[in-house]
C-alpha positions in Angstrom: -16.2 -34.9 -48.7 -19.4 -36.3 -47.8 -22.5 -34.1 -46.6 -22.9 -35.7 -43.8 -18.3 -35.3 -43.3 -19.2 -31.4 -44.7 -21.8 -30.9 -41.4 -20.0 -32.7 -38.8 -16.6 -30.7 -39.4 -18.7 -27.5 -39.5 -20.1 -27.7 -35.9 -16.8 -28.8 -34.9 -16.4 -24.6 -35.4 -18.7 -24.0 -32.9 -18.8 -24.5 -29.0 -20.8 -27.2 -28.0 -22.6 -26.9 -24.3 -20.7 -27.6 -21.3 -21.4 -26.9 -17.6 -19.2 -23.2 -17.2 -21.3 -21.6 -19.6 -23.3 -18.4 -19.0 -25.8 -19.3 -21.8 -26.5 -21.7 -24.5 -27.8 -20.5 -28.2 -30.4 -23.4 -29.5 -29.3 -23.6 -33.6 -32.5 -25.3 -34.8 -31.7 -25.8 -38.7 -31.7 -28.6 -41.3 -28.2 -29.2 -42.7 -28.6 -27.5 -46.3 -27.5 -24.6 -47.4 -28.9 -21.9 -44.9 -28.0 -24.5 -42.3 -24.6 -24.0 -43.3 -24.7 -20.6 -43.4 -26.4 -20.5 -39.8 -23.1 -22.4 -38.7 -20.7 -20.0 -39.9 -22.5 -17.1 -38.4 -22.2 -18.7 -35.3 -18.6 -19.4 -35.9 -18.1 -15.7 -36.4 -20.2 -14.0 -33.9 -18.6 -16.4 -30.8 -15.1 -15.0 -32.4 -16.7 -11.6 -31.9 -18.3 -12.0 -28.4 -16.9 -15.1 -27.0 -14.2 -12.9 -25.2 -16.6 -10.5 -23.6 -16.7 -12.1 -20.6 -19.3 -14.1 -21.6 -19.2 -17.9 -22.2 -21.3 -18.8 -25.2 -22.1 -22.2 -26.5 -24.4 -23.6 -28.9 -26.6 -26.5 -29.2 -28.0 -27.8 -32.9 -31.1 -29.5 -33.4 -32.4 -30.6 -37.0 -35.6 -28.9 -38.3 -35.6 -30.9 -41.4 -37.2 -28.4 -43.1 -40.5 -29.3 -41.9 -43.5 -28.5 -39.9 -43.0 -31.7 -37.6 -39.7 -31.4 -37.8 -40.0 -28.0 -36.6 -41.7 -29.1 -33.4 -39.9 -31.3 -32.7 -36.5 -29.6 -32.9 -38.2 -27.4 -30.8 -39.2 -29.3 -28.3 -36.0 -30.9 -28.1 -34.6 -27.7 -27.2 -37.1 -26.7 -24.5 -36.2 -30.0 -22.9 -32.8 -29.0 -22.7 -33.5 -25.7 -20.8 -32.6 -23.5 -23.8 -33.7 -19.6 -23.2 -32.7 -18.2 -27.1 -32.8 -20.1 -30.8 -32.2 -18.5 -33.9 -32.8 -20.5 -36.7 -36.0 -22.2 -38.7 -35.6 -20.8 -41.7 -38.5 -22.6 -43.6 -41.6 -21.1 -42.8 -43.8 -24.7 -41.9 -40.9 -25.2 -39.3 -40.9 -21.8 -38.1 -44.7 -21.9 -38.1 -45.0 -25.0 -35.9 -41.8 -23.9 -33.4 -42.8 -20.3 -32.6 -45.9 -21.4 -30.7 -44.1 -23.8 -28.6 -41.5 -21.6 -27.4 -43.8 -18.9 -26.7 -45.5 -21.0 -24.2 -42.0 -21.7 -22.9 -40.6 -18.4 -22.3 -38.0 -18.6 -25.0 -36.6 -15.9 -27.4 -36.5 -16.6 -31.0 -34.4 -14.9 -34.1 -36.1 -15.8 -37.5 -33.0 -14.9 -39.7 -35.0 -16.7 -43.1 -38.2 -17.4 -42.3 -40.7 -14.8 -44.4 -43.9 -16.2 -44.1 -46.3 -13.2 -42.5 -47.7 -15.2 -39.7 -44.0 -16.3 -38.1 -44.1 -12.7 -35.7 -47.8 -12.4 -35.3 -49.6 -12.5 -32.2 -46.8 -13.6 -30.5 -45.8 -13.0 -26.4 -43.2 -10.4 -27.7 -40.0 -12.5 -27.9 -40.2 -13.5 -31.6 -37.8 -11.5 -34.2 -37.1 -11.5 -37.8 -34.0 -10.7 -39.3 -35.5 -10.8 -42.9 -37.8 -9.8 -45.4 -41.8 -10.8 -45.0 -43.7 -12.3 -47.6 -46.1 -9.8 -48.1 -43.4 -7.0 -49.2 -41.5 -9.7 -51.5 -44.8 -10.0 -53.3 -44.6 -6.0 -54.1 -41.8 -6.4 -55.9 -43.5 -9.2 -58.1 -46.6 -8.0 -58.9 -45.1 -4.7 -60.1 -42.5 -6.9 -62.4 -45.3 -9.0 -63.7 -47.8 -5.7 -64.0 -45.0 -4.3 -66.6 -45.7 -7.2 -68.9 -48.5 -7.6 -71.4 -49.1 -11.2 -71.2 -50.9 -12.7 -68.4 -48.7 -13.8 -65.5 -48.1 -17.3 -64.5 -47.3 -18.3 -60.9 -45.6 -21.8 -60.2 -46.4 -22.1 -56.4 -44.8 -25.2 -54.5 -47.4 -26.7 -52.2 -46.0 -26.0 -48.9 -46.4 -22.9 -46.4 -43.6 -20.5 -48.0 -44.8 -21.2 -51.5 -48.6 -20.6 -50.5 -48.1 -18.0 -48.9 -45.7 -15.9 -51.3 -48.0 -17.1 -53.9 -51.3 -15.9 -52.7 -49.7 -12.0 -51.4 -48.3 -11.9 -55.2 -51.8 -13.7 -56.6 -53.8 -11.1 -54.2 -52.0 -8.0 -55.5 -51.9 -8.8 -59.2 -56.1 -9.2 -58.9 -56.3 -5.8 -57.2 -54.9 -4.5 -60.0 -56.9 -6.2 -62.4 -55.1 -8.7 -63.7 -55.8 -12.3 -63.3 -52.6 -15.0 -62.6 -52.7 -18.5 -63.8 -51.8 -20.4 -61.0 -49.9 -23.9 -61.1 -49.8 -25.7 -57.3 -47.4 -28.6 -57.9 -46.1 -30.5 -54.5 -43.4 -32.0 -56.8 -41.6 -30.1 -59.8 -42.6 -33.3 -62.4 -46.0 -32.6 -61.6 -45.8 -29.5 -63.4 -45.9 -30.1 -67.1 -47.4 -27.9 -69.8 -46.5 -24.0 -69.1 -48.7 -21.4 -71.0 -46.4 -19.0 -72.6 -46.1 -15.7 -70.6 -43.9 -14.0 -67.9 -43.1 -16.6 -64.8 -42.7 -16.3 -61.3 -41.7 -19.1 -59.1 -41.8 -19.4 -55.5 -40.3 -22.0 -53.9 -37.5 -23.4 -52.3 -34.6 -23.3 -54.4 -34.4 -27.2 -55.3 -37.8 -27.3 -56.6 -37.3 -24.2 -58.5 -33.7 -25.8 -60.4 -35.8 -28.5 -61.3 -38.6 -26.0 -63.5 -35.7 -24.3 -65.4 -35.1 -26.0 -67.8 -38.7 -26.4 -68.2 -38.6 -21.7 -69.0 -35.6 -21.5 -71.4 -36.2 -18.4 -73.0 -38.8 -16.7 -71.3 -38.5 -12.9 -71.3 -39.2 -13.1 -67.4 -38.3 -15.8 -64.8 -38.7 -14.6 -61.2 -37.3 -16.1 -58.4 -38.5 -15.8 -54.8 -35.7 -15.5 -52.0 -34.2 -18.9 -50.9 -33.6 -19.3 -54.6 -30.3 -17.3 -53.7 -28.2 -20.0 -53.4 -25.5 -21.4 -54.7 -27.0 -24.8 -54.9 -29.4 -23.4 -57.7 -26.9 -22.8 -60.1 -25.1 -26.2 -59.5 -28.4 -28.1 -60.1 -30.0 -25.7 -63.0 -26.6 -24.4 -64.9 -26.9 -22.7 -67.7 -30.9 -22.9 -67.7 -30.9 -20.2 -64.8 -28.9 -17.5 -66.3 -30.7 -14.2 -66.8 -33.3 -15.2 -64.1 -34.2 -13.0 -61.5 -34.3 -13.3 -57.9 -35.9 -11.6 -54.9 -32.8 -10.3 -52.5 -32.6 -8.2 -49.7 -31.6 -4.7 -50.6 -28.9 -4.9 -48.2 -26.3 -1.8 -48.5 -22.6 -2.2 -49.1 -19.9 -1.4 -46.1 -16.2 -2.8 -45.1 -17.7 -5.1 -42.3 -20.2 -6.3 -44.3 -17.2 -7.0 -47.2 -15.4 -8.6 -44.4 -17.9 -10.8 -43.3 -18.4 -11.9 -47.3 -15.0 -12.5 -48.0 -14.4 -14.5 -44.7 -17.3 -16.5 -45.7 -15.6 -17.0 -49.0 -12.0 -17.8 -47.6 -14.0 -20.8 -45.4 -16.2 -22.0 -47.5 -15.0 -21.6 -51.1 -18.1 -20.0 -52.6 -20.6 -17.5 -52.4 -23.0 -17.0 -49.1 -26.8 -18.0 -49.6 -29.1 -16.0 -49.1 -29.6 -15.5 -45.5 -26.0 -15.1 -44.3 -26.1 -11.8 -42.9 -29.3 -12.0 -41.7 -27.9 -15.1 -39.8 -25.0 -12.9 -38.5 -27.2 -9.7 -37.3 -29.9 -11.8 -35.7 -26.6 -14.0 -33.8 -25.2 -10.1 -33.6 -27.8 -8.2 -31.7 -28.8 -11.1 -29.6 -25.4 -11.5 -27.7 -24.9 -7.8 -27.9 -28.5 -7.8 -25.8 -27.3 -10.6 -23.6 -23.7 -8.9 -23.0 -25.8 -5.7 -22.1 -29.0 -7.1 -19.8 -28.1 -10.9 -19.0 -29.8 -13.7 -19.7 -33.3 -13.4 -18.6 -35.3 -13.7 -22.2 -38.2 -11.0 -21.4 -35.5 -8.9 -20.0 -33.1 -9.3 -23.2 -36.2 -9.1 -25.4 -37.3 -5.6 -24.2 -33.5 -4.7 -24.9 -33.7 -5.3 -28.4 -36.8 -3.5 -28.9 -35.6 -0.4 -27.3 -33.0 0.6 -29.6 -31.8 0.7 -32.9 -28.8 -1.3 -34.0 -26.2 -1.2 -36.2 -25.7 -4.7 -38.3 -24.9 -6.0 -41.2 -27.9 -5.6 -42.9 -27.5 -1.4 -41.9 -29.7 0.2 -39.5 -32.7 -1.3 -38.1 -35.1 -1.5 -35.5 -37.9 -3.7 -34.3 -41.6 -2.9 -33.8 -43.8 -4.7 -31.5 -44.1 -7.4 -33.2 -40.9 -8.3 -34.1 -40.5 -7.3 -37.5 -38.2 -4.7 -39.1 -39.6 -2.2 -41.8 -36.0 -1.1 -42.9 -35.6 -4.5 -44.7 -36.7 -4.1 -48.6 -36.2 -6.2 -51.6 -34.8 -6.2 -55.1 -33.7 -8.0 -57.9 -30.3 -10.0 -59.2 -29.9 -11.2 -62.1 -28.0 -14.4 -62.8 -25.5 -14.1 -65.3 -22.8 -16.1 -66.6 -24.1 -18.9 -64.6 -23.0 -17.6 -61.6 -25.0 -16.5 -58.3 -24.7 -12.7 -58.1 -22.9 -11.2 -55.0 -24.5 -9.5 -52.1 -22.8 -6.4 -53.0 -22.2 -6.7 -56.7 -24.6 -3.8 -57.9 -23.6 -4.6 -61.7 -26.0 -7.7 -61.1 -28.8 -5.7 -60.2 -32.0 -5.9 -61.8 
């Protein structure tokens, strides 16, 4: 089935927005793999709370993946009267939206978006369901510090990469040691590699296309939205025994449920952001069950409590973020994406 077949028969899973509804979720995602996953968490949370007595809908508007594309889903959105959007999972997109719906009074659930600057200085209805950039890059640096040979950081040249690149650059420098950095807006524009431990950040298409590029290199790291499924169908065999950056989330029979369901409807694994899809989607029409619909009144909700998801326990600071989220390692073996909650994988 086409991509295009693949995307249209997945929000045919979902409510669309009709007049009876007591509020509309905006969806703002490009159609690739977290957009997919984004859709299934919808699918599942409306199953959970659509018969709550209240009627949920959801409207999608394409990000593609983008800063402008970002604004304008946005936008598009505030036009329609949308109070809530979880979605923007690239940071330039997330970047360029949050601003715009602060000024409009909406609520929005980052479930992928890392970049740092995503919660900051916000009007306090911004949150993140996910990992930040600047704890992601403690998990580098102290992989890279273990190695004797100087590290080597392949950045792509947009606001995720940059910005994972610099936190990991910034630490391995405070600690004395002095990256090689490569900056490459395309993945053919990096060509000789120095021999030495690698880390990559960058979306998951350019980093399949460097792979091959670091067979046999001690150490390949992988930054987060390289756990996908799509990575091992472009790279193959050149991606087994890499490493990549994962939430530490903990193991539990709804979380298993949740997984397996996914696999039942989809035929493969979940990507990487998945769950955080599902608790953002989660605690969000648990607050609007609980308080209504007004956004500064739901927002204040959320904040005041901590909730039980399936990424475990957590609970939000002022600005939005969640301390209880770490990261760690998997491994790809066998040339197959490790599992959420396969701890032989581990790294």
């Amino acid at each position: 089935m086409a991509a295009s077949s693949v995307w249209t028969s997945l929000l045919a899973t979902i409510p669309a927005p009709s007049p009876a509804d007591d509020v509309v979720i905006g969806l703002p995602v490009d159609t690739g793999v977290h957009g997919r996953d984004l859709i299934v968490a919808a699918r599942l949370m409306h199953e959970k709370h659509g018969h709550a007595g209240t009627r949920i809908a959801f409207e999608w508007r394409d990000d593609r993946r983008s800063s402008d594309g970002g604004a304008f889903a946005a936008r598009a959105l505030i036009e329609r009267g949308i109070h809530f959007a979880v979605g923007h999972f690239h940071s330039g997109s997330a970047l360029a939206a949050a601003p715009l719906y602060d000024t409009a009074g909406v609520l929005l659930f980052a479930p992928g978006s890392s970049h740092p600057d995503v919660t900051a200085n916000r009007a306090g209805k911004c949150f993140r369901t996910c990992g930040r950039d600047d704890a992601q890059a403690e998990l580098f640096a102290a992989t890279l510090l273990a190695e004797d040979e100087r590290p080597i950081l392949l950045i792509e040249d947009i606001a995720y990469g940059r910005s994972l690149g610099d936190q990991i650059a910034r630490r391995l420098r405070a600690a004395g040691r002095e990256p090689l950095l490569v900056i490459a807006t395309r993945p053919d524009d990096v060509t000789a590699i120095f021999p030495g431990p690698v880390a990559i950040a960058a979306r998951h298409g350019f980093a399949a296309a460097l792979l091959p590029k670091l067979v046999g290199r001690s150490v390949r790291l992988l930054s987060d939205d390289c756990y996908a499924v799509e990575l091992i169908d472009s790279a193959g065999a050149d991606c087994v025994g890499a490493y990549v950056a994962v939430l530490d989330i903990p193991s539990g029979p709804e979380t298993d449920d949740l997984v397996r369901t996914y696999r039942a409807w989809m035929g493969r694994e979940p990507n990487a952001y998945f769950l955080t899809s599902i608790a953002a989607l989660d605690i969000l029409l648990t607050a609007i069950r609980e308080v209504g619909v007004e956004p500064g009144t739901v927002a204040r909700k959320i904040r005041s409590r901590v909730w039980t998801t399936s990424l475990g326990s957590i609970r939000f600071d002022e600005a939005g973020d969640t301390k209880r989220l770490g990261w760690r390692w998997a491994r790809i073996a066998s040339g197959a994406v490790p599992g959420f909650l396969d701890p032989s994988e581990e790294g």
